[in-house]
C-alpha positions in Angstrom: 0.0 0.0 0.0 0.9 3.8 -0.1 0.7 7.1 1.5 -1.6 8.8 -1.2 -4.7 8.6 -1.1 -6.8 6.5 -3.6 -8.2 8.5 -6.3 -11.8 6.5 -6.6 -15.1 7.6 -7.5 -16.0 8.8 -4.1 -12.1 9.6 -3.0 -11.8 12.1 -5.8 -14.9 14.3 -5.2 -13.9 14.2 -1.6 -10.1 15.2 -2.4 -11.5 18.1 -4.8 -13.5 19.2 -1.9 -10.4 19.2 0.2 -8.3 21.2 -2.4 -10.9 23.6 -3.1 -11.3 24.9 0.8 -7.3 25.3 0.3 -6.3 29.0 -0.1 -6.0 29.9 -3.7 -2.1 29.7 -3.3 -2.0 26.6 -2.1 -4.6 24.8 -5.3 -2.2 24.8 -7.5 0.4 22.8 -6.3 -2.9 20.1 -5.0 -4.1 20.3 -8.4 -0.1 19.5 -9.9 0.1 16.9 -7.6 -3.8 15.0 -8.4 -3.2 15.8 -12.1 0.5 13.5 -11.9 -1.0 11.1 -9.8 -4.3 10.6 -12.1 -2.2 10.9 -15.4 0.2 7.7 -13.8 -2.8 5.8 -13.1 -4.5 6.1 -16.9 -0.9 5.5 -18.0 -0.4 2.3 -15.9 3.0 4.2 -14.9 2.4 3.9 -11.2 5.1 2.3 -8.0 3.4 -1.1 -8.5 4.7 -2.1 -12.1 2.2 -2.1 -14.4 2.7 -1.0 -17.4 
């Protein structure tokens, strides 16, 4: 398992909840970080291997 948090259905509207009650500086560097994480997970590119 790892630190970040899964990116589900439900996970995800919850995370953008989170990231939007963020101050405005701090959104875009949540929104980097969701982005990479979602892009290595349609990719298959993620720690586990798949690919």
């Amino acid at each position: 398992m790892t630190d970040e948090p899964q990116v589900g259905e439900d996970g995800l509207v919850a995370r953008l909840d989170v990231i939007e009650e963020q101050p405005l500086t701090a959104r875009a560097d949540a929104y980097a970080q969701l982005h990479e994480q979602l892009r290595r997970t349609l990719e298959g590119d993620d720690e586990h291997g798949r690919g």
